[in-house]
VOMIKE-182519 format. One record per residue: chain; y, x, z of N, C-alpha, C, CB in turn; residue number from 1. Coordinates in Angstrom, 2 decimals. Glycine has a CB too. Example, Ala and Ser with C-alpha at 12.3 -4.5 7.8 and 13.67 -1.06 7.14 Angstrom:
2
<"A", <-5.69, 13.19, 7.80>, <-4.50, 12.30, 7.80>, <-3.30, 13.20, 7.80>, <-4.47, 11.31, 9.05>, 1>
<"A", <-2.25, 12.85, 7.08>, <-1.06, 13.67, 7.14>, <0.03, 12.90, 7.87>, <-0.60, 14.08, 5.72>, 2>
//
This chain:
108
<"A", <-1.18, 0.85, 0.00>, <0.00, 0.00, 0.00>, <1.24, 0.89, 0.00>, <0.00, -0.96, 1.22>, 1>
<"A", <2.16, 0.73, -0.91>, <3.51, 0.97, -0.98>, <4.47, -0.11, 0.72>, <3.94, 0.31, -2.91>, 2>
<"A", <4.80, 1.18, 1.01>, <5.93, 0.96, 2.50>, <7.32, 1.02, 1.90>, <5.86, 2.41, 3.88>, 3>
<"A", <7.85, 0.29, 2.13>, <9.15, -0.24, 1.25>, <10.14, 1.26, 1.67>, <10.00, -2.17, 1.97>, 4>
<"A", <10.95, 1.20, 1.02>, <12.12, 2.77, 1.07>, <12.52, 2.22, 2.42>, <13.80, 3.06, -0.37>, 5>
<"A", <13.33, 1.36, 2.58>, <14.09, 0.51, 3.95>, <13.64, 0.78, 5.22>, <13.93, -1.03, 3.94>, 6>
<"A", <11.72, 0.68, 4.65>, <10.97, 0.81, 6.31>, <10.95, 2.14, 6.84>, <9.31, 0.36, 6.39>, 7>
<"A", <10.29, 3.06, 5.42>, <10.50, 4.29, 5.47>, <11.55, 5.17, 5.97>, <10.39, 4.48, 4.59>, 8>
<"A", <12.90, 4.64, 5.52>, <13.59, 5.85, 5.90>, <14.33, 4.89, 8.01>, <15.26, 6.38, 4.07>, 9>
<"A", <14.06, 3.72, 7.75>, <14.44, 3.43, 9.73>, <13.53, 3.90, 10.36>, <14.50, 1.81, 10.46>, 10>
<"A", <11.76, 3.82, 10.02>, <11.16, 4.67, 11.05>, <11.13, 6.03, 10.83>, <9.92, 4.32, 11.30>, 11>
<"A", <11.94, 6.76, 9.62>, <12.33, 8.18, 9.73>, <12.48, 9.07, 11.51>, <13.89, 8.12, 8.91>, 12>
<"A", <13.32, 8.45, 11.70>, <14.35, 8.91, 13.17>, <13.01, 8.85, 14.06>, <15.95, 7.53, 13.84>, 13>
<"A", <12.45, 7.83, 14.40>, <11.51, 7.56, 15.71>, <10.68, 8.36, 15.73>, <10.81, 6.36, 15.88>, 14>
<"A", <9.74, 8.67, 14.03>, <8.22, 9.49, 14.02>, <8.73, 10.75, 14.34>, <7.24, 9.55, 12.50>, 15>
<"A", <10.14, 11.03, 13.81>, <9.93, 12.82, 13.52>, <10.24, 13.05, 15.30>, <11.53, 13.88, 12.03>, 16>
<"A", <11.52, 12.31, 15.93>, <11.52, 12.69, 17.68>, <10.43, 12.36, 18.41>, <12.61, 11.99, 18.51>, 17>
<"A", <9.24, 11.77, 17.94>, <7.86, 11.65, 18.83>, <7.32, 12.29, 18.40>, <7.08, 10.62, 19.02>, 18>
<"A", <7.21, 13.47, 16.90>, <6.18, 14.17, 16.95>, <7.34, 15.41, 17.59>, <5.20, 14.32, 15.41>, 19>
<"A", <8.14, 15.97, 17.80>, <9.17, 16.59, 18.30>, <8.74, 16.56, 19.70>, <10.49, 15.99, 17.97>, 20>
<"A", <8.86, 15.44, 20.31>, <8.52, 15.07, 21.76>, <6.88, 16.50, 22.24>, <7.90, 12.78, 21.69>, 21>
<"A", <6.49, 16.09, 21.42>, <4.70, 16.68, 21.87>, <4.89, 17.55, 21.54>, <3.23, 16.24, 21.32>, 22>
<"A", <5.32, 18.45, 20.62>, <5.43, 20.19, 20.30>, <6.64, 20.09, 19.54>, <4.05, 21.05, 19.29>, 23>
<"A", <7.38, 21.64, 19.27>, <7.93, 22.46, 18.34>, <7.17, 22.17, 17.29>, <7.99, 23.81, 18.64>, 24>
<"A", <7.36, 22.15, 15.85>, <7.42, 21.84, 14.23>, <7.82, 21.92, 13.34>, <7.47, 21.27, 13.86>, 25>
<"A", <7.16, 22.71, 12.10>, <8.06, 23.06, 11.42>, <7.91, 21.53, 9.93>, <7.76, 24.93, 11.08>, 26>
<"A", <8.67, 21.75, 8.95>, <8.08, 20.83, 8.05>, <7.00, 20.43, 7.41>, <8.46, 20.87, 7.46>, 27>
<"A", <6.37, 21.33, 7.01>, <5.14, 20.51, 6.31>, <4.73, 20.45, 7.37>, <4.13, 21.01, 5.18>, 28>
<"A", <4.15, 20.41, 8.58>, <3.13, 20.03, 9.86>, <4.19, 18.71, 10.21>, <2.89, 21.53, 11.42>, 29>
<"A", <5.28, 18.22, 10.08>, <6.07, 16.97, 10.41>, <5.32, 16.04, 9.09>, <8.07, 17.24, 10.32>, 30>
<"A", <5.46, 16.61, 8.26>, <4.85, 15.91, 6.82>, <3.28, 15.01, 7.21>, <4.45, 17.46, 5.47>, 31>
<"A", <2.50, 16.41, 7.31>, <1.09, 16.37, 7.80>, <0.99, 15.35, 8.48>, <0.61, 17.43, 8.54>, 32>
<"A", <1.44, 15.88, 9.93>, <1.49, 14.40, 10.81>, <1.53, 13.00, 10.72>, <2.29, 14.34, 11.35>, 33>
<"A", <2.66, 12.55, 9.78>, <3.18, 11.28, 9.63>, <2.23, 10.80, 8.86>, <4.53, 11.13, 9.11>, 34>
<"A", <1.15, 12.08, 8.00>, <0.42, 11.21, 7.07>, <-0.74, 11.04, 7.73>, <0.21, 11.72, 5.66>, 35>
<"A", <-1.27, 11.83, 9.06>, <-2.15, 11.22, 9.95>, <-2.03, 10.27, 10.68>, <-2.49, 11.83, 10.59>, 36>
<"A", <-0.72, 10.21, 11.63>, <-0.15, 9.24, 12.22>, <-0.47, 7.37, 11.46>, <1.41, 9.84, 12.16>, 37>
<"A", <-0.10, 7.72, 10.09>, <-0.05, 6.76, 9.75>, <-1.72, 6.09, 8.86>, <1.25, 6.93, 9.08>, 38>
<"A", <-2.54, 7.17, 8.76>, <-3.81, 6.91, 8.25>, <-3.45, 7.04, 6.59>, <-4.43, 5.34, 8.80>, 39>
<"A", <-3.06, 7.95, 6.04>, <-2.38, 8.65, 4.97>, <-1.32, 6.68, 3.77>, <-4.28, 9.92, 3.79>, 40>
<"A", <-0.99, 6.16, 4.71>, <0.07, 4.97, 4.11>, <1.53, 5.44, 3.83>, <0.25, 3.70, 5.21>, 41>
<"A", <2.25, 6.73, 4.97>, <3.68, 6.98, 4.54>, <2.98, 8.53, 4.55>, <5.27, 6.45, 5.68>, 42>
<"A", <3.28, 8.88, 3.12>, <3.34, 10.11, 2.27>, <4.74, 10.53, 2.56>, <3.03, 9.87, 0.63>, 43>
<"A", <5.74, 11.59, 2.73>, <7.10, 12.14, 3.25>, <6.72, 12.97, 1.86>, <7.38, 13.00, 5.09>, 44>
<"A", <8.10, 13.40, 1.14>, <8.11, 14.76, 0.72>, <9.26, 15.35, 1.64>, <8.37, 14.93, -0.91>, 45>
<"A", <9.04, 16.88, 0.75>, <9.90, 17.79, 1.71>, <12.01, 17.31, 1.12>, <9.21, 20.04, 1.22>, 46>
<"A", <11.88, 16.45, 0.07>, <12.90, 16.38, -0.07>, <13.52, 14.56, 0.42>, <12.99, 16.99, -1.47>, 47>
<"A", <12.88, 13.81, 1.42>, <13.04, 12.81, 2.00>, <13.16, 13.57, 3.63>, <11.87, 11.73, 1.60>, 48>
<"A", <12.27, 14.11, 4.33>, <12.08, 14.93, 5.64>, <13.69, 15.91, 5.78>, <10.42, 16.11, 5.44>, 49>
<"A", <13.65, 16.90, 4.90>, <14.83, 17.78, 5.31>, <16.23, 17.00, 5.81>, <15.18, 18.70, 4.01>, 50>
<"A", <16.40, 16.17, 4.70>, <17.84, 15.66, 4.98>, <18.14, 14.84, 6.33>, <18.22, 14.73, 3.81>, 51>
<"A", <16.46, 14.28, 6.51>, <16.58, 13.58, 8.14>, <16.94, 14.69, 9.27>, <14.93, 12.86, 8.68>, 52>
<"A", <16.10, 15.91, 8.84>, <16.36, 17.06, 9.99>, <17.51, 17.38, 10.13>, <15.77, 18.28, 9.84>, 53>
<"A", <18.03, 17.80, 9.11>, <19.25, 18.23, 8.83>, <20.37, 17.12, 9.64>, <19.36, 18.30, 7.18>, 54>
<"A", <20.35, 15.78, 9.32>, <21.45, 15.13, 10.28>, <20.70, 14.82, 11.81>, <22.07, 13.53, 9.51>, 55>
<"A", <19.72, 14.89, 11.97>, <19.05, 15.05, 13.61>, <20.19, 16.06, 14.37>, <17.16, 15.99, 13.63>, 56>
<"A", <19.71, 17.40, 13.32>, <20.33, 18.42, 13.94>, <21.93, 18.06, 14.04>, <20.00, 19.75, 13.17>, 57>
<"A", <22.56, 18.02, 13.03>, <24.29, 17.44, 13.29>, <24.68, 16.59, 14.35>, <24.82, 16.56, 12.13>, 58>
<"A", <23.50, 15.62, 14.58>, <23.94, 14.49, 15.69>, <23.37, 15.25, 17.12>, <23.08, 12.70, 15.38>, 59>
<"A", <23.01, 16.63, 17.22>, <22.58, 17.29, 18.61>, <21.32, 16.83, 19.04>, <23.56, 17.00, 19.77>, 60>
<"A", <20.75, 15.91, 18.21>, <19.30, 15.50, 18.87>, <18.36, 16.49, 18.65>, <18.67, 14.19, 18.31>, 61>
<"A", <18.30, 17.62, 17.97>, <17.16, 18.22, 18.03>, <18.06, 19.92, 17.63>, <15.82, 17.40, 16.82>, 62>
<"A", <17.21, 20.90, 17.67>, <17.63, 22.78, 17.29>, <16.74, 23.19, 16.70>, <17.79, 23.96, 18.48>, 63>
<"A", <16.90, 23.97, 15.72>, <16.02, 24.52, 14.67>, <16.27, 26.33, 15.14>, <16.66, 23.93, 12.81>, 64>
<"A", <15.09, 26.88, 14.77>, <15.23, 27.96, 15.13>, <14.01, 28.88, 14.28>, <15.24, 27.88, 16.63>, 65>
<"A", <14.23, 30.17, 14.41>, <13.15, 30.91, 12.79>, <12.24, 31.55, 13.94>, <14.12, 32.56, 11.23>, 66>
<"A", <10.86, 31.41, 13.79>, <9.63, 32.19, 14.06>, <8.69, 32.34, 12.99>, <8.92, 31.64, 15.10>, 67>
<"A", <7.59, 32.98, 13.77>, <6.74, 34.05, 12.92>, <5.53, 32.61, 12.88>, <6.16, 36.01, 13.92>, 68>
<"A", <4.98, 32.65, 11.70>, <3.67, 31.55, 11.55>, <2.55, 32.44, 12.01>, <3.31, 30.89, 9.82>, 69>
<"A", <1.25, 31.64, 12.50>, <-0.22, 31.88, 12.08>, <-0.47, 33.61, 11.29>, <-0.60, 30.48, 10.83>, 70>
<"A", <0.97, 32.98, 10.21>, <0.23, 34.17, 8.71>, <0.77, 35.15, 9.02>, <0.58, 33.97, 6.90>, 71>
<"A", <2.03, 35.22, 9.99>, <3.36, 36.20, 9.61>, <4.13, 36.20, 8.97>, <3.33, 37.09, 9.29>, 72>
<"A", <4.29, 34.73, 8.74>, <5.71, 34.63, 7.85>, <6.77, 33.83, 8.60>, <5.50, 33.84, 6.33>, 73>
<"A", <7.78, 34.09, 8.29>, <9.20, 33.35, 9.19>, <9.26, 31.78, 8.94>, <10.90, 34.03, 8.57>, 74>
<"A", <9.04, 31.26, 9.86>, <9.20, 29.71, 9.37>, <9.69, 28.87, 10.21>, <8.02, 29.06, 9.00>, 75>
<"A", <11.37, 27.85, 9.80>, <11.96, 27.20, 10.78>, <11.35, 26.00, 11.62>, <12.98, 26.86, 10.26>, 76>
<"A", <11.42, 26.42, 12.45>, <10.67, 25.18, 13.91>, <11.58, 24.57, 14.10>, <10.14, 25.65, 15.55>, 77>
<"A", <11.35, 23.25, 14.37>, <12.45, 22.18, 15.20>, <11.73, 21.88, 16.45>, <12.84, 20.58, 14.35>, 78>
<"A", <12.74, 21.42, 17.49>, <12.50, 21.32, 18.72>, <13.82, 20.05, 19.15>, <12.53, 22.95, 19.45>, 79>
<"A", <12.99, 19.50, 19.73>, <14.17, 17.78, 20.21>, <14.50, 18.79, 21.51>, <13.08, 15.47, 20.81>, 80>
<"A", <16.03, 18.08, 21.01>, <16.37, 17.90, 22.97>, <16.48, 16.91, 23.89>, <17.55, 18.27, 23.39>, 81>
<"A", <17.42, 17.53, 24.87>, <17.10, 16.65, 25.94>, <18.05, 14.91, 25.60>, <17.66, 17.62, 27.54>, 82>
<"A", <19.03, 15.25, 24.47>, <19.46, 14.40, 24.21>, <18.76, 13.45, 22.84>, <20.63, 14.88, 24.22>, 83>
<"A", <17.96, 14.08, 22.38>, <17.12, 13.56, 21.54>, <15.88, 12.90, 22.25>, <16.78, 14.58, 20.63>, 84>
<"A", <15.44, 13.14, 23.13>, <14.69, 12.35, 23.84>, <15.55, 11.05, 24.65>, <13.98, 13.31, 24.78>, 85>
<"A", <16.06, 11.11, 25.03>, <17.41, 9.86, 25.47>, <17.36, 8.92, 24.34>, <19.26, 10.53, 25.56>, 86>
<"A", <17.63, 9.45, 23.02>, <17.43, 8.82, 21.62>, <16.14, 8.26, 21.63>, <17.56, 9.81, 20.40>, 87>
<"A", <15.24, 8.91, 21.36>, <14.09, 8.47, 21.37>, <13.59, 7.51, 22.00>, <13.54, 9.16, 21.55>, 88>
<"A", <14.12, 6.93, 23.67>, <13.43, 5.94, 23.96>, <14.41, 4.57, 24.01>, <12.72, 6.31, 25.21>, 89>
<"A", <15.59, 4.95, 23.42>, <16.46, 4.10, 23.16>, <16.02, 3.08, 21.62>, <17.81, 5.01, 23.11>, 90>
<"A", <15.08, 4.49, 20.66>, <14.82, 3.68, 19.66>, <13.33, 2.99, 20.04>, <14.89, 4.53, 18.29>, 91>
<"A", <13.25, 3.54, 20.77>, <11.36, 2.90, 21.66>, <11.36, 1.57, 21.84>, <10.90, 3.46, 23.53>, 92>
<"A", <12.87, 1.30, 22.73>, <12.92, 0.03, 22.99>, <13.58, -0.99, 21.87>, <13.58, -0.02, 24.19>, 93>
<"A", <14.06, -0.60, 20.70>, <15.12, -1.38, 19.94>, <13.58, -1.74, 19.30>, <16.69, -0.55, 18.94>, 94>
<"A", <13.11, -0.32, 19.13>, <11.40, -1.15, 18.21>, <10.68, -1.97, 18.71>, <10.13, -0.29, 17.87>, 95>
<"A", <10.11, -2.00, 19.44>, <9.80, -3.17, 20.58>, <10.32, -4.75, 20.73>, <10.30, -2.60, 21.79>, 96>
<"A", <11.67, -4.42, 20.52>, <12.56, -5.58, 20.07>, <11.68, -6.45, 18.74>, <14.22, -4.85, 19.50>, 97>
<"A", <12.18, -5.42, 17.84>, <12.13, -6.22, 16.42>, <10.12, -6.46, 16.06>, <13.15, -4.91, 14.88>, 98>
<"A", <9.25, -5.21, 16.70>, <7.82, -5.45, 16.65>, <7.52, -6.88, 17.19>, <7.04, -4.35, 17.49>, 99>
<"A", <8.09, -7.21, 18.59>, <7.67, -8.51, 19.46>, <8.27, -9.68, 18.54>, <8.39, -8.54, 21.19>, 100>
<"A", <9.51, -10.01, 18.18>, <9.77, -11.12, 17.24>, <9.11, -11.20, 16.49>, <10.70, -11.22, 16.67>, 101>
<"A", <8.71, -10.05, 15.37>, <7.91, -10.42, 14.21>, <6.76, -10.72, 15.09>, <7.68, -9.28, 12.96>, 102>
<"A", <6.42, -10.19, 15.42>, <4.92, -10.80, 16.00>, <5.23, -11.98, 16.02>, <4.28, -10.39, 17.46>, 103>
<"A", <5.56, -12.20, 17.25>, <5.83, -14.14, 17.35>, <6.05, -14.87, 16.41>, <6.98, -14.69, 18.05>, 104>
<"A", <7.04, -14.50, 15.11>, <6.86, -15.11, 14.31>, <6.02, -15.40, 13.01>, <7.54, -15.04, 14.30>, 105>
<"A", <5.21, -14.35, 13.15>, <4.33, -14.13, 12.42>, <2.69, -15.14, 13.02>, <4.37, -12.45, 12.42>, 106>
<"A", <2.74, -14.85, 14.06>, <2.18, -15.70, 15.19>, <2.05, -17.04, 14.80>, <3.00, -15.68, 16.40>, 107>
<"A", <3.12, -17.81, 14.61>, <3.26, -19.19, 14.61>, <2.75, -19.90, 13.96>, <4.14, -19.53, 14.48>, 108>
//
């Protein structure tokens, strides 16, 4: 199934600060994730992912920083902060919101 652009890019913000939450990450392992997370339904490329990081980082919710991989090669990690976690369960609860209505109304 195709996940509409709309859904895709609002649960942008939530997946990448909960996989953030559990470890440091660099991009393709944020990629990876979302396509386990989701049972391979939201596919990310690297040119939908960056631009989210990129304004994470502007809005102070998360810091990027260069280490050494597995292989030995330099590769940028992101890491949430403490104000990105504040975010995070602020969007925890707004989702919750809109999950429980549809339910119910879906329900009926």
């Amino acid at each position: 199934m195709n996940v509409s652009k709309d859904l895709v890019a609002a649960s942008a913000t939530p997946l990448i600060l909960t996989i953030l939450k559990d470890n440091d990450s660099y991009g393709y392992a944020i990629i990876k994730r979302v396509k386990e997370m989701s049972r391979n339904q939201l596919i990310w490329t690297e040119g939908m992912l960056y631009p989210v990081l990129h304004r994470l980082e502007e809005k102070q919710l998360i810091e990027s920083y260069w280490d050494k991989s597995e292989a030995g090669r330099q590769r940028k990690y992101y890491r949430i902060k403490d104000s990105g976690l504040e975010e995070l369960e602020l969007l925890r609860q707004q989702w919750e919101v809109v999950h429980a209505a549809l339910t119910r109304t879906w329900n009926e």
